[in-house]
Each structure stands twice: as C-alpha cells, then as structure tokens.
Chimera marker file (.cmm) of the C-alpha trace (Angstrom):
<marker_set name="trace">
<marker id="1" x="0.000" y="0.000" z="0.000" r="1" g="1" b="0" radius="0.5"/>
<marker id="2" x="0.819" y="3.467" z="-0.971" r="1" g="1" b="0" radius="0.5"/>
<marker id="3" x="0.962" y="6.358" z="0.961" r="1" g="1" b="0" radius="0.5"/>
<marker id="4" x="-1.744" y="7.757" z="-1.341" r="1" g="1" b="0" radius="0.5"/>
<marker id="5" x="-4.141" y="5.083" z="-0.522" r="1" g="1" b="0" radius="0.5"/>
<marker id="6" x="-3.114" y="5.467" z="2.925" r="1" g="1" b="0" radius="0.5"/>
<marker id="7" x="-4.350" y="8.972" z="2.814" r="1" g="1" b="0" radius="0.5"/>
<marker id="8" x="-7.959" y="7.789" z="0.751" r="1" g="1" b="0" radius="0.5"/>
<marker id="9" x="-8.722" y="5.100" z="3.556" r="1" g="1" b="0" radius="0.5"/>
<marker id="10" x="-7.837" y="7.495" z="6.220" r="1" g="1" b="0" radius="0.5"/>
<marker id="11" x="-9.968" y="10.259" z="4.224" r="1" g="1" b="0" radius="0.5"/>
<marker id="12" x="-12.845" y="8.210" z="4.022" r="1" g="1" b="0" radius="0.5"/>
<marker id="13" x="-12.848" y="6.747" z="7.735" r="1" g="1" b="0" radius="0.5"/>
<marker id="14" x="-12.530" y="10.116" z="8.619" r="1" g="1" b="0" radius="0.5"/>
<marker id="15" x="-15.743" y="10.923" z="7.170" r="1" g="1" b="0" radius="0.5"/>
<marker id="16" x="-17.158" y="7.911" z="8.235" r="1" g="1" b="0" radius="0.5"/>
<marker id="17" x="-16.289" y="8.656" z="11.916" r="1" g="1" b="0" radius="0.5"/>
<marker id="18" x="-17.701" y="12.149" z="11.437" r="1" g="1" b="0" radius="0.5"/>
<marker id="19" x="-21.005" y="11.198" z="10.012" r="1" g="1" b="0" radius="0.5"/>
<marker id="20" x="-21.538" y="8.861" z="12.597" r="1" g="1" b="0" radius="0.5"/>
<marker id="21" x="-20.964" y="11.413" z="14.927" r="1" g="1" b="0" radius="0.5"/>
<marker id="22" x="-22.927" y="14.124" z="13.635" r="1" g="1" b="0" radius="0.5"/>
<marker id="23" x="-25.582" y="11.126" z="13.658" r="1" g="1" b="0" radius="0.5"/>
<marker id="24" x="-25.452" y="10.305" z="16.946" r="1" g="1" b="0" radius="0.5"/>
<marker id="25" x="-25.592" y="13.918" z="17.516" r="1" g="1" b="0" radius="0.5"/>
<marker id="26" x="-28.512" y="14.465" z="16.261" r="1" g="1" b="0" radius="0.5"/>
<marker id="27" x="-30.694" y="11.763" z="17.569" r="1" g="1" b="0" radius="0.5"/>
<marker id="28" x="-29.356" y="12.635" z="21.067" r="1" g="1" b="0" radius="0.5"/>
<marker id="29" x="-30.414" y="16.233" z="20.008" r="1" g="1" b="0" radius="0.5"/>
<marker id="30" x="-34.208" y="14.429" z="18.952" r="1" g="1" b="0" radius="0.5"/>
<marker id="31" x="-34.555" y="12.969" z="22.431" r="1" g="1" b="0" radius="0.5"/>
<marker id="32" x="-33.726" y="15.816" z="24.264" r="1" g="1" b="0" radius="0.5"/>
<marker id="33" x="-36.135" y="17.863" z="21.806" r="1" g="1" b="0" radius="0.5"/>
<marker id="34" x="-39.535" y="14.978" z="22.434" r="1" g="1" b="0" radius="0.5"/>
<marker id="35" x="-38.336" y="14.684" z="26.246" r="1" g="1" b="0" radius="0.5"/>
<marker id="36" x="-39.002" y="18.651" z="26.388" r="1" g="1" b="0" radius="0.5"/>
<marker id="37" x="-42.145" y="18.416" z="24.142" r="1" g="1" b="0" radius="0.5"/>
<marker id="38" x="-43.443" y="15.680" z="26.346" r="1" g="1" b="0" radius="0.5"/>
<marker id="39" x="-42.779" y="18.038" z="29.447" r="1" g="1" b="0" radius="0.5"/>
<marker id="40" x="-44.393" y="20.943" z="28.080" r="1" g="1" b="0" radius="0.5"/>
<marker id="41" x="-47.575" y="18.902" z="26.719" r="1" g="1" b="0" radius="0.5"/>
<marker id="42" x="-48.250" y="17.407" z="30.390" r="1" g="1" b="0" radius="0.5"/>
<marker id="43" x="-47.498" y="20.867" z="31.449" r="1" g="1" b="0" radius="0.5"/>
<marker id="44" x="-50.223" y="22.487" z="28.982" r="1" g="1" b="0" radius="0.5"/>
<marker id="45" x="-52.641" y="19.639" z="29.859" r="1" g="1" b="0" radius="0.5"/>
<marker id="46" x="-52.610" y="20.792" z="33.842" r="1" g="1" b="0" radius="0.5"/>
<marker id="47" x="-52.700" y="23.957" z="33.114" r="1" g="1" b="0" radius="0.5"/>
<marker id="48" x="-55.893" y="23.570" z="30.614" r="1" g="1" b="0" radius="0.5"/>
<marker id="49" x="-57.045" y="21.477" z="33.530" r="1" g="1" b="0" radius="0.5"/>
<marker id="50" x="-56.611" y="24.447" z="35.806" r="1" g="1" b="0" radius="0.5"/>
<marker id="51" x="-58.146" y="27.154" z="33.528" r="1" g="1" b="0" radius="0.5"/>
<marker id="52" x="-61.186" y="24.290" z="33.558" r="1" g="1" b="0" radius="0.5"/>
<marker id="53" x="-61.613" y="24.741" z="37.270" r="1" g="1" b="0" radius="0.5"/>
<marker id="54" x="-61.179" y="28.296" z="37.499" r="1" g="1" b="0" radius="0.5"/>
<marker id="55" x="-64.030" y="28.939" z="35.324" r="1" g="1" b="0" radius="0.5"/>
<marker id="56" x="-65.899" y="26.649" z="36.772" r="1" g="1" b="0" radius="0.5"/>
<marker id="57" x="-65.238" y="28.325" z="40.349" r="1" g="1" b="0" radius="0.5"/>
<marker id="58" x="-66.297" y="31.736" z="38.726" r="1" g="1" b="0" radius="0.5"/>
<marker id="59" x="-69.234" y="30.868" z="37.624" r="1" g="1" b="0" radius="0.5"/>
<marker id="60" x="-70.066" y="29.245" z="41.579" r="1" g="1" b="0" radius="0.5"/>
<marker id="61" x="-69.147" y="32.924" z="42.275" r="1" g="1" b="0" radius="0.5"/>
<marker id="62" x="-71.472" y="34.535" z="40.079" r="1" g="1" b="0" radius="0.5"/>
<marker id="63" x="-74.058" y="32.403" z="40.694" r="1" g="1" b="0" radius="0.5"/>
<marker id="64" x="-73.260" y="33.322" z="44.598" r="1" g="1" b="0" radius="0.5"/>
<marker id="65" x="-73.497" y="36.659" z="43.792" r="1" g="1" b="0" radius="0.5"/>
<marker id="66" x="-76.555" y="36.810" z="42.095" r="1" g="1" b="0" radius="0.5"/>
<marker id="67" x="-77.980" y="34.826" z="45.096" r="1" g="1" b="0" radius="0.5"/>
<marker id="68" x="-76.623" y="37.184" z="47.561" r="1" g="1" b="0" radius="0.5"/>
<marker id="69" x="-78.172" y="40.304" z="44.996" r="1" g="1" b="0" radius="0.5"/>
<marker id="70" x="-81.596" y="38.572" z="45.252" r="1" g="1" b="0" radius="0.5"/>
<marker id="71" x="-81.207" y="37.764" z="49.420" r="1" g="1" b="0" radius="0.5"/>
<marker id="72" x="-79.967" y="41.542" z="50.018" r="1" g="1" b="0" radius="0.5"/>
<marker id="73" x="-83.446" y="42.695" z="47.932" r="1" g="1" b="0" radius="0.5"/>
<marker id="74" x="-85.824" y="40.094" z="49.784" r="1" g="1" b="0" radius="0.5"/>
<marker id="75" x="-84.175" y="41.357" z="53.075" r="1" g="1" b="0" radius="0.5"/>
<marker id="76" x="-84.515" y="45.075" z="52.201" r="1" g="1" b="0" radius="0.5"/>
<marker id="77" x="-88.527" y="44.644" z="51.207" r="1" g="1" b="0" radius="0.5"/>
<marker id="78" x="-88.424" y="42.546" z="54.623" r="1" g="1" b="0" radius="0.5"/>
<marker id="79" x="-87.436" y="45.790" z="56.218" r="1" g="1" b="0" radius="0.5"/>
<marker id="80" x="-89.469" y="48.211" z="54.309" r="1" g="1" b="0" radius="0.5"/>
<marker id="81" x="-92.304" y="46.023" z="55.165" r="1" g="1" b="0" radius="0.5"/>
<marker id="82" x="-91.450" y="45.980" z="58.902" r="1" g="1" b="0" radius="0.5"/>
<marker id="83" x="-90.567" y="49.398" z="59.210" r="1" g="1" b="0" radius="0.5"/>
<marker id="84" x="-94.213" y="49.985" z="57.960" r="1" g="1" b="0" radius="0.5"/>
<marker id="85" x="-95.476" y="47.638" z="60.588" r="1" g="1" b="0" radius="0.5"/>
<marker id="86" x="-93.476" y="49.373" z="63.040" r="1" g="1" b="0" radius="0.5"/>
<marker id="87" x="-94.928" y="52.852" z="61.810" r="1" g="1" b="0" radius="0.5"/>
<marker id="88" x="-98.232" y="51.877" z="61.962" r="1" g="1" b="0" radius="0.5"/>
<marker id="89" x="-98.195" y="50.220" z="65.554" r="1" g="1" b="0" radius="0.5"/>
<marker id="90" x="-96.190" y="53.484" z="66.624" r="1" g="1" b="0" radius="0.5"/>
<marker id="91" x="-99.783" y="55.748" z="65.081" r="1" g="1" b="0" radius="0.5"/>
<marker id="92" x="-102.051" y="53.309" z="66.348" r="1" g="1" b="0" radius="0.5"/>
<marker id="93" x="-100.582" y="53.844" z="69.667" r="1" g="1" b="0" radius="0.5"/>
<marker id="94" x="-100.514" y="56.893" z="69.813" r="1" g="1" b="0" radius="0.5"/>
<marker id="95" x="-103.443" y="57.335" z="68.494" r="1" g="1" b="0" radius="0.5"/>
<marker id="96" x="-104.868" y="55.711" z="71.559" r="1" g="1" b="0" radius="0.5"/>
<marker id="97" x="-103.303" y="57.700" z="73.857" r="1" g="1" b="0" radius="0.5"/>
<marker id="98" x="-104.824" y="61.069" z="72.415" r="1" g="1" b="0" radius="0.5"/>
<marker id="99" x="-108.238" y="62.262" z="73.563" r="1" g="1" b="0" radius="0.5"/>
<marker id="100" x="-111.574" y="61.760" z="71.715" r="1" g="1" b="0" radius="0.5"/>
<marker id="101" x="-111.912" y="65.994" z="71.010" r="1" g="1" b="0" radius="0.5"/>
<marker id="102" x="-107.883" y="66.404" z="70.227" r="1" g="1" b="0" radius="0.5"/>
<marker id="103" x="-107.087" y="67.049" z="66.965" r="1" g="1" b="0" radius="0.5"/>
<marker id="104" x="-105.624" y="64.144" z="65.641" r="1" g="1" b="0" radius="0.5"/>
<marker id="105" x="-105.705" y="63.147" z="62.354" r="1" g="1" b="0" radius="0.5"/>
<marker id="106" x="-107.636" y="60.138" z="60.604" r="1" g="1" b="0" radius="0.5"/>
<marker id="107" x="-105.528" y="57.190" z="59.539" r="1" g="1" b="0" radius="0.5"/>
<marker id="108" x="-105.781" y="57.718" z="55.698" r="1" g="1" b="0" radius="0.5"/>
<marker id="109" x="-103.910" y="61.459" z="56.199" r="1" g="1" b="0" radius="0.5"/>
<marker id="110" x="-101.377" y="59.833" z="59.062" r="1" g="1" b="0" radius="0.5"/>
<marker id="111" x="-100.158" y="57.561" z="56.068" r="1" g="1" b="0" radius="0.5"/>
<marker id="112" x="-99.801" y="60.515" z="53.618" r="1" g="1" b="0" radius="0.5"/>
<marker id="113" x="-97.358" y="61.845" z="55.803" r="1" g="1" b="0" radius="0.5"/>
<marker id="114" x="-95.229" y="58.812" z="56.404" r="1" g="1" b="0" radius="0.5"/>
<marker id="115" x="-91.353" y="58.693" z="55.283" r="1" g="1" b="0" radius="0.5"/>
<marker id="116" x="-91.248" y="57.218" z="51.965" r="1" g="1" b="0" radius="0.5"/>
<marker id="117" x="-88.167" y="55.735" z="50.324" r="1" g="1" b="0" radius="0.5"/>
<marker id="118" x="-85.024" y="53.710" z="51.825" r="1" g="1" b="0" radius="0.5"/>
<marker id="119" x="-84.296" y="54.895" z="55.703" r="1" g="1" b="0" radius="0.5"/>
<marker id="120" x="-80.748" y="55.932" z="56.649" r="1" g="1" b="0" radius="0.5"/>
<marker id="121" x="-79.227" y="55.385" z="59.852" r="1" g="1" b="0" radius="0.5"/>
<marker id="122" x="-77.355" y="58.235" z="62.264" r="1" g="1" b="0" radius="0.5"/>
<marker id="123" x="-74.253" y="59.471" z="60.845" r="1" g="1" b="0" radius="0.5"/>
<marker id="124" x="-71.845" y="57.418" z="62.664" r="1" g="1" b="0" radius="0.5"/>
<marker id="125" x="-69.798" y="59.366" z="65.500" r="1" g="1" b="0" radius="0.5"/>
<marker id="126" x="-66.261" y="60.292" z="64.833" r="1" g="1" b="0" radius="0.5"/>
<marker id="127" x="-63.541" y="60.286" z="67.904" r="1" g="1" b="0" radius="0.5"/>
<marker id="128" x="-61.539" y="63.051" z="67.520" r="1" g="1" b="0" radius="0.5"/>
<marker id="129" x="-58.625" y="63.846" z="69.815" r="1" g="1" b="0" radius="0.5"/>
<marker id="130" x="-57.257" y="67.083" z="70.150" r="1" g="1" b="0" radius="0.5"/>
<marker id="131" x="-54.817" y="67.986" z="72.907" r="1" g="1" b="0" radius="0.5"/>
<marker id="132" x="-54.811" y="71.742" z="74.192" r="1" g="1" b="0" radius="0.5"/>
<marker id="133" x="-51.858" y="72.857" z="75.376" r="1" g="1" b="0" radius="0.5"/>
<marker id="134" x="-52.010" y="75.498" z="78.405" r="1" g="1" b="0" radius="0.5"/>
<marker id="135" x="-55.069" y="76.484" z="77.719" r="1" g="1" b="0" radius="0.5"/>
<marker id="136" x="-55.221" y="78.959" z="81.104" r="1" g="1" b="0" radius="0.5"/>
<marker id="137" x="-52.086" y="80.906" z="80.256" r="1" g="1" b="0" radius="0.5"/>
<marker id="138" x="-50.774" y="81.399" z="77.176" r="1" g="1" b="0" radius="0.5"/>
<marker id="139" x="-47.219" y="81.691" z="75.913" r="1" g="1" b="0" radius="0.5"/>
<marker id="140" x="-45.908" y="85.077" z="74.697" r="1" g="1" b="0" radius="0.5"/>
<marker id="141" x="-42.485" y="85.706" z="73.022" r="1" g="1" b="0" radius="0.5"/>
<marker id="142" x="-39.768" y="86.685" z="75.199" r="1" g="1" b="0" radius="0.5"/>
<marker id="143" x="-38.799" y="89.836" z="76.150" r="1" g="1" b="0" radius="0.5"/>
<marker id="144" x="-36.046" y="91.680" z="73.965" r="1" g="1" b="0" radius="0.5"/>
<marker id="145" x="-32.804" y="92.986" z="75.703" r="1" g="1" b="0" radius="0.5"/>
<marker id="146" x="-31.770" y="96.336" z="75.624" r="1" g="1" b="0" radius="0.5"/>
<marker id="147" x="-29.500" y="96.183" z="72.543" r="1" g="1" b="0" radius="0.5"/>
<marker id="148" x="-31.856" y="94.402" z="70.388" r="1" g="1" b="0" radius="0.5"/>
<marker id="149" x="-34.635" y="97.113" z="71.241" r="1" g="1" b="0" radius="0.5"/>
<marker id="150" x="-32.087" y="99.961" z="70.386" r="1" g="1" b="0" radius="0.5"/>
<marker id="151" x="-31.385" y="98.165" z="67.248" r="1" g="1" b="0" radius="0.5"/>
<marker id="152" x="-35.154" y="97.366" z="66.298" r="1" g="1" b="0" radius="0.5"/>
<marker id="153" x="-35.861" y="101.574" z="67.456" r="1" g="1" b="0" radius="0.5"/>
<marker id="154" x="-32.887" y="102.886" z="64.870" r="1" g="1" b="0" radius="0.5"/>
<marker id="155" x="-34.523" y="101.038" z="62.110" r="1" g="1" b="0" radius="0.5"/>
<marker id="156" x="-37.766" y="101.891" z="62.966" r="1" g="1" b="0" radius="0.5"/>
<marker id="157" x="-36.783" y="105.874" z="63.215" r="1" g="1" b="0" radius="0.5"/>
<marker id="158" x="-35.125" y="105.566" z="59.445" r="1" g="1" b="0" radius="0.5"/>
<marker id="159" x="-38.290" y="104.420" z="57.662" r="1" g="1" b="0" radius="0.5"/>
<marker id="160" x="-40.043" y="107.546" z="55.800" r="1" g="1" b="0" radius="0.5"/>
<link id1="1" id2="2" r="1" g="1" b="0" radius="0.2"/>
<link id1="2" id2="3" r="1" g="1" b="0" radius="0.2"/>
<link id1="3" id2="4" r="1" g="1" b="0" radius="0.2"/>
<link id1="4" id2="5" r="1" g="1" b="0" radius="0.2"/>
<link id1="5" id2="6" r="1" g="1" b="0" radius="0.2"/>
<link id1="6" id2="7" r="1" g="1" b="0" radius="0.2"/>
<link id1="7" id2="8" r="1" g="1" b="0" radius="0.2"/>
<link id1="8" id2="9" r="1" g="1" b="0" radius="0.2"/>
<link id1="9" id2="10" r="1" g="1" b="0" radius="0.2"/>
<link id1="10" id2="11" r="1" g="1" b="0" radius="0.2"/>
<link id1="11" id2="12" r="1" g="1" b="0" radius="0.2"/>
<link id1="12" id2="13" r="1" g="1" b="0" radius="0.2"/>
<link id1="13" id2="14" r="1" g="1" b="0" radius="0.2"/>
<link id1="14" id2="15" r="1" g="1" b="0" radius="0.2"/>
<link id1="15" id2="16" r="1" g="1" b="0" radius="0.2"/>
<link id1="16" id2="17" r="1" g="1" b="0" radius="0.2"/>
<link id1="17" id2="18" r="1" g="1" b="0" radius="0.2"/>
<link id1="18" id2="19" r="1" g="1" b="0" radius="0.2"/>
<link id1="19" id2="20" r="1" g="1" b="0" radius="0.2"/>
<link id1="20" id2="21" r="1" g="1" b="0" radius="0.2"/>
<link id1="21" id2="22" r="1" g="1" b="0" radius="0.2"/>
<link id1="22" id2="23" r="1" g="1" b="0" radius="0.2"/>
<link id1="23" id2="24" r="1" g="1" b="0" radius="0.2"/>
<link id1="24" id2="25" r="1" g="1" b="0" radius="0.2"/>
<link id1="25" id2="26" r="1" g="1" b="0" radius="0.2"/>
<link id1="26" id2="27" r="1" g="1" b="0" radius="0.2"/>
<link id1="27" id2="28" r="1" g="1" b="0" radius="0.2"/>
<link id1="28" id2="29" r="1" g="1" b="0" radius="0.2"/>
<link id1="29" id2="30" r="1" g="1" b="0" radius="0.2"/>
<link id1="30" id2="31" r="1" g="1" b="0" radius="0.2"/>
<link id1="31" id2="32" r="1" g="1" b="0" radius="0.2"/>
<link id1="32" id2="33" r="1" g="1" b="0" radius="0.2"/>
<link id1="33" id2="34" r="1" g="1" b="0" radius="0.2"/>
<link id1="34" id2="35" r="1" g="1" b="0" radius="0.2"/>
<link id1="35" id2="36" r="1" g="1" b="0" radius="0.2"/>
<link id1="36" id2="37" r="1" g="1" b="0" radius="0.2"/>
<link id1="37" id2="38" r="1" g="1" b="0" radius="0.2"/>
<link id1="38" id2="39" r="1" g="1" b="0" radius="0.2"/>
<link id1="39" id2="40" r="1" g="1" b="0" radius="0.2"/>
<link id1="40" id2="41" r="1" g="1" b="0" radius="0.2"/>
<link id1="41" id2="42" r="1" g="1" b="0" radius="0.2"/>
<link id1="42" id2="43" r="1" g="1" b="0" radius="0.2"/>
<link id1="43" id2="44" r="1" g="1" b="0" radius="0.2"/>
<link id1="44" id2="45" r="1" g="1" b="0" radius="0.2"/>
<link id1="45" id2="46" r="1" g="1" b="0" radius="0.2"/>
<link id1="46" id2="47" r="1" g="1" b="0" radius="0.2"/>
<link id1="47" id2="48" r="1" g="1" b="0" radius="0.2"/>
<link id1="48" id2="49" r="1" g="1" b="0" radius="0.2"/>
<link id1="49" id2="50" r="1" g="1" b="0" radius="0.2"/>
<link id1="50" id2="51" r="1" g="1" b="0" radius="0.2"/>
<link id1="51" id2="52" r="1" g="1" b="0" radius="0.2"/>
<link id1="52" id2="53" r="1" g="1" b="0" radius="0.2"/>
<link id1="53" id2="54" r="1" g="1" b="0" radius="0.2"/>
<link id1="54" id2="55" r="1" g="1" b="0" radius="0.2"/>
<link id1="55" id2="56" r="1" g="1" b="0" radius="0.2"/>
<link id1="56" id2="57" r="1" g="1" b="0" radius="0.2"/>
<link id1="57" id2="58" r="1" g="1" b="0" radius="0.2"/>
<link id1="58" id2="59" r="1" g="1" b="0" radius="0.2"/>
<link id1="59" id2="60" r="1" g="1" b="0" radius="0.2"/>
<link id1="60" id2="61" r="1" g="1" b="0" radius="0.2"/>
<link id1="61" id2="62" r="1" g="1" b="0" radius="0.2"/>
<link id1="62" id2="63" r="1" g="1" b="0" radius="0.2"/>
<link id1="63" id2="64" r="1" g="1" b="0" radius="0.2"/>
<link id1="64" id2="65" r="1" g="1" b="0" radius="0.2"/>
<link id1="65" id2="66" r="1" g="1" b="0" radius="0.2"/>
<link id1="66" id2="67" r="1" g="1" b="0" radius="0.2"/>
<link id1="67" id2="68" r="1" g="1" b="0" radius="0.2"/>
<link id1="68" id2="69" r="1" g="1" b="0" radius="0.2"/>
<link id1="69" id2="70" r="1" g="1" b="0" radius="0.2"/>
<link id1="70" id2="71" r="1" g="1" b="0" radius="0.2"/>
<link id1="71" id2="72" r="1" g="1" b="0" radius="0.2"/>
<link id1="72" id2="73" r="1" g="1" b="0" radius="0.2"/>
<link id1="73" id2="74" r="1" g="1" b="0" radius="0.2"/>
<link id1="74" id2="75" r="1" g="1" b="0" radius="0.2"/>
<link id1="75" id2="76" r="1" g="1" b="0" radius="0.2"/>
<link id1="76" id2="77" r="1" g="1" b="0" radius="0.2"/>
<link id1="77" id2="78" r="1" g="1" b="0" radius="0.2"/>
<link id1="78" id2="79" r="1" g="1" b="0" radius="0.2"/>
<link id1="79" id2="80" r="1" g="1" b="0" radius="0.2"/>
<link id1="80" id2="81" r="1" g="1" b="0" radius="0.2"/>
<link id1="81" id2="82" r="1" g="1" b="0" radius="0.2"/>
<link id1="82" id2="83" r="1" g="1" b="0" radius="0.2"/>
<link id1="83" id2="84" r="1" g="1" b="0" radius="0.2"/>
<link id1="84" id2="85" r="1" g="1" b="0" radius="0.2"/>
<link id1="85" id2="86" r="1" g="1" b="0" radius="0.2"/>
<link id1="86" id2="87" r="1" g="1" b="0" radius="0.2"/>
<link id1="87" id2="88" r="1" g="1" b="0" radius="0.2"/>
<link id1="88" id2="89" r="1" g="1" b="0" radius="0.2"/>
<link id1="89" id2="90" r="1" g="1" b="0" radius="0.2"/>
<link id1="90" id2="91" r="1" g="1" b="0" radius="0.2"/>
<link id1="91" id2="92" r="1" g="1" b="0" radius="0.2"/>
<link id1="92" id2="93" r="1" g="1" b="0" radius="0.2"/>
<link id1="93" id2="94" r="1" g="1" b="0" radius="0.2"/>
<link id1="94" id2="95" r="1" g="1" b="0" radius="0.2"/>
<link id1="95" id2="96" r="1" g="1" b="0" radius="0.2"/>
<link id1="96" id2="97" r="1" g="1" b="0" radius="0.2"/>
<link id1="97" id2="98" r="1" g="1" b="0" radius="0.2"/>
<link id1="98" id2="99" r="1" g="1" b="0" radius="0.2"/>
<link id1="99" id2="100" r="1" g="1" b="0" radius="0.2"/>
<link id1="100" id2="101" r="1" g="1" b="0" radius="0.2"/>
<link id1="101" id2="102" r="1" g="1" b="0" radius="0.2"/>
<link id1="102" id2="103" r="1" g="1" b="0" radius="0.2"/>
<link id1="103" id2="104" r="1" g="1" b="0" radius="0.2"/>
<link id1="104" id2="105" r="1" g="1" b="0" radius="0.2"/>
<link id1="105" id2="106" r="1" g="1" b="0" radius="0.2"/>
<link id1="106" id2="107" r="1" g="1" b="0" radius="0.2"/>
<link id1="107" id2="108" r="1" g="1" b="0" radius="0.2"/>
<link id1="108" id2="109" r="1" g="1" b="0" radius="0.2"/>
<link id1="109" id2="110" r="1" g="1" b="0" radius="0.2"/>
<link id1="110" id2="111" r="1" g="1" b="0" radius="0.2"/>
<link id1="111" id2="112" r="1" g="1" b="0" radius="0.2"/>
<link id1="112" id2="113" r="1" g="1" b="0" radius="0.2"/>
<link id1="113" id2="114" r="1" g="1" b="0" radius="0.2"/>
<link id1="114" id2="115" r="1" g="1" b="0" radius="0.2"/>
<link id1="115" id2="116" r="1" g="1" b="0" radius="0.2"/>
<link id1="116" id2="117" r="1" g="1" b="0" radius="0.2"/>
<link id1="117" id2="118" r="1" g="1" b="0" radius="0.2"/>
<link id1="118" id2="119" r="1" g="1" b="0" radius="0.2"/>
<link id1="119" id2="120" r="1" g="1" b="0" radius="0.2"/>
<link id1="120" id2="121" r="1" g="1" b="0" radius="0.2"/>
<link id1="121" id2="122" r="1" g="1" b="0" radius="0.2"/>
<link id1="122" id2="123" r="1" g="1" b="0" radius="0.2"/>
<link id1="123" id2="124" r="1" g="1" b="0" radius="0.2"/>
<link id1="124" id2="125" r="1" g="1" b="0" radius="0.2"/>
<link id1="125" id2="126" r="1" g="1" b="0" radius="0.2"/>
<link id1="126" id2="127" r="1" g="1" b="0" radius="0.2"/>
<link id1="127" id2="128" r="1" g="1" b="0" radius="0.2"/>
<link id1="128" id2="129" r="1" g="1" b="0" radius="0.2"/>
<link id1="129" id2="130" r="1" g="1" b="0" radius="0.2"/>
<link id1="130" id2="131" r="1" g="1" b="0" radius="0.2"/>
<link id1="131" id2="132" r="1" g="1" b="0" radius="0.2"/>
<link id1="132" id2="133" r="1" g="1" b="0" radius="0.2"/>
<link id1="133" id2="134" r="1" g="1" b="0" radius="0.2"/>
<link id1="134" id2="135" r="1" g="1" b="0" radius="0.2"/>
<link id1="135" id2="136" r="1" g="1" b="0" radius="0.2"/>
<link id1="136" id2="137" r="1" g="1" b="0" radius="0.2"/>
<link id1="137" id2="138" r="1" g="1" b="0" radius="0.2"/>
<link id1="138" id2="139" r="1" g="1" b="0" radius="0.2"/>
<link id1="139" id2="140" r="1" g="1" b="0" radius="0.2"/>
<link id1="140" id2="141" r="1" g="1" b="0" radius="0.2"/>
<link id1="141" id2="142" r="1" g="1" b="0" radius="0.2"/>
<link id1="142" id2="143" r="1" g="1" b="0" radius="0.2"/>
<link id1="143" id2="144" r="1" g="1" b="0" radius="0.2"/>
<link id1="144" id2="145" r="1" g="1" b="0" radius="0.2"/>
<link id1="145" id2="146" r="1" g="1" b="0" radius="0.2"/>
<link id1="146" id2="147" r="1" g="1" b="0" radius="0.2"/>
<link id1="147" id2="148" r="1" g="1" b="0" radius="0.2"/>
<link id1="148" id2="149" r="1" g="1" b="0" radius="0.2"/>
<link id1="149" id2="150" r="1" g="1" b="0" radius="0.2"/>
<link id1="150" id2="151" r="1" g="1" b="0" radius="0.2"/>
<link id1="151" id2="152" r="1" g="1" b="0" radius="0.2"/>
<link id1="152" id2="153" r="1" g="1" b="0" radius="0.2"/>
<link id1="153" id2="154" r="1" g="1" b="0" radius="0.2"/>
<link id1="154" id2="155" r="1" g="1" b="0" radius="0.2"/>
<link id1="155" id2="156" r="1" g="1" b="0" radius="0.2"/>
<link id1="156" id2="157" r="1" g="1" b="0" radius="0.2"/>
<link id1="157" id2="158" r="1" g="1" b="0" radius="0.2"/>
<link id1="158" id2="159" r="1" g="1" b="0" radius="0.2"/>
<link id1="159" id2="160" r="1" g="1" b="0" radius="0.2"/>
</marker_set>
C-alpha cells in the first residue's frame, strides 16, 4: 500500500467517523427535543385542567353573587315592610293615647305623611382627639434685651 491510498482510507474513515458522529448527535439532540415536548404537553394539559376549574369556580361565584343580589333585595322589602309595621303600631298607639276631642288626624292622612323611600341610619360618631396645650395661660415671646430694642428703634426711626 501506498501512501496515497493510505491517505484515501484514512480520508474516508474520517468521514465515516464524522457522520456517525454528527448522527449520533442528532438523535441525542431528537430525544432531548420529544423529552421537552413531552414536558411541556403534560405541562399544557394541567394547566388547561386548571383554567377548567377556574371557570368553573367563577361561575359558583357569580351564581353566589346573584344569590346574595336577590337575598340583600328580599331582606330590604323585609325591612321596608317591617318598618311599615313598626310605623303603623307606633300611630295606632298613639293614636290611643290622644283624647276623643284632640285634633288628631284620621288614619288615611297619618299615612300621607309617612317617610317614603329607603331609611338611613345616624351618621356614625367620629372620635376626635385634640390635645390643648395650656389652655389657662398662654405663651408670649420673650422679652427683647436692651440692645436688640435699640437696634429694632434705629430702624424703625429711618423708615419715611
């Protein structure tokens, strides 16, 4: 053997080694590439899964709020009605109290002149804190010395 067929074999293995190489390569490139997509598909399919839920908890939340929208009505009619219950046992009470040749007035006008309309309640009382210092004798500024009124007088006397 020659040197120049020396030089083809060791050409050709050469290639040979680095195709098998960049083969290998790339199918340890491929695994990595499906282990990843298999990661990210189980990672979509928990997510989806969580998205599910969530909507399913907001719509438990809306349909709690439109129960607690239909409760808070039914209780404020409830309260309307009983503050009108309470009004009218208040005037027929009193009503009984006044004399047969007092001027009260029938029922039918007593009614006209009921509140109408939701009912507030009492602005709620604020604490405030304030803290008076000597309140019996106040502070004044000190006196001035002697030079400082001479000084205060001379400018005083140059003004026009």
């Amino acid at each position: 053997m020659t040197s120049e067929m020396l030089l083809a074999l060791f050409c050709i293995g050469a290639t040979l080694l680095f195709l098998g190489i960049r083969r290998a390569l790339i199918l340890r490139a491929d695994r990595q590439i499906r282990r990843c997509g298999a990661t990210l598909t189980a990672e979509r399919d928990s997510l989806e899964g969580q998205a599910n839920e969530l909507e399913a908890m907001q719509a438990e939340i809306g349909e709690m709020k439109a129960k607690l929208v239909e409760l808070s009505t039914e209780k404020l009619i409830l309260n309307r009605r009983g503050g009108k219950r309470a009004a009218t046992t208040r005037r027929s009470r009193s009503a009984s109290f006044m004399p047969a040749w007092g001027t009260h007035k029938p029922p039918s006008t007593m009614s006209d002149t009921a509140m109408r309309g939701p009912r507030s309640e009492p602005p709620m009382p604020t604490l405030i804190r304030c803290r008076m210092r000597l309140p019996v004798a106040p502070t004044h500024a000190p006196l001035r010395t002697l030079s400082l009124n001479a000084r205060i007088r001379d400018s005083v006397s140059l003004t026009p």
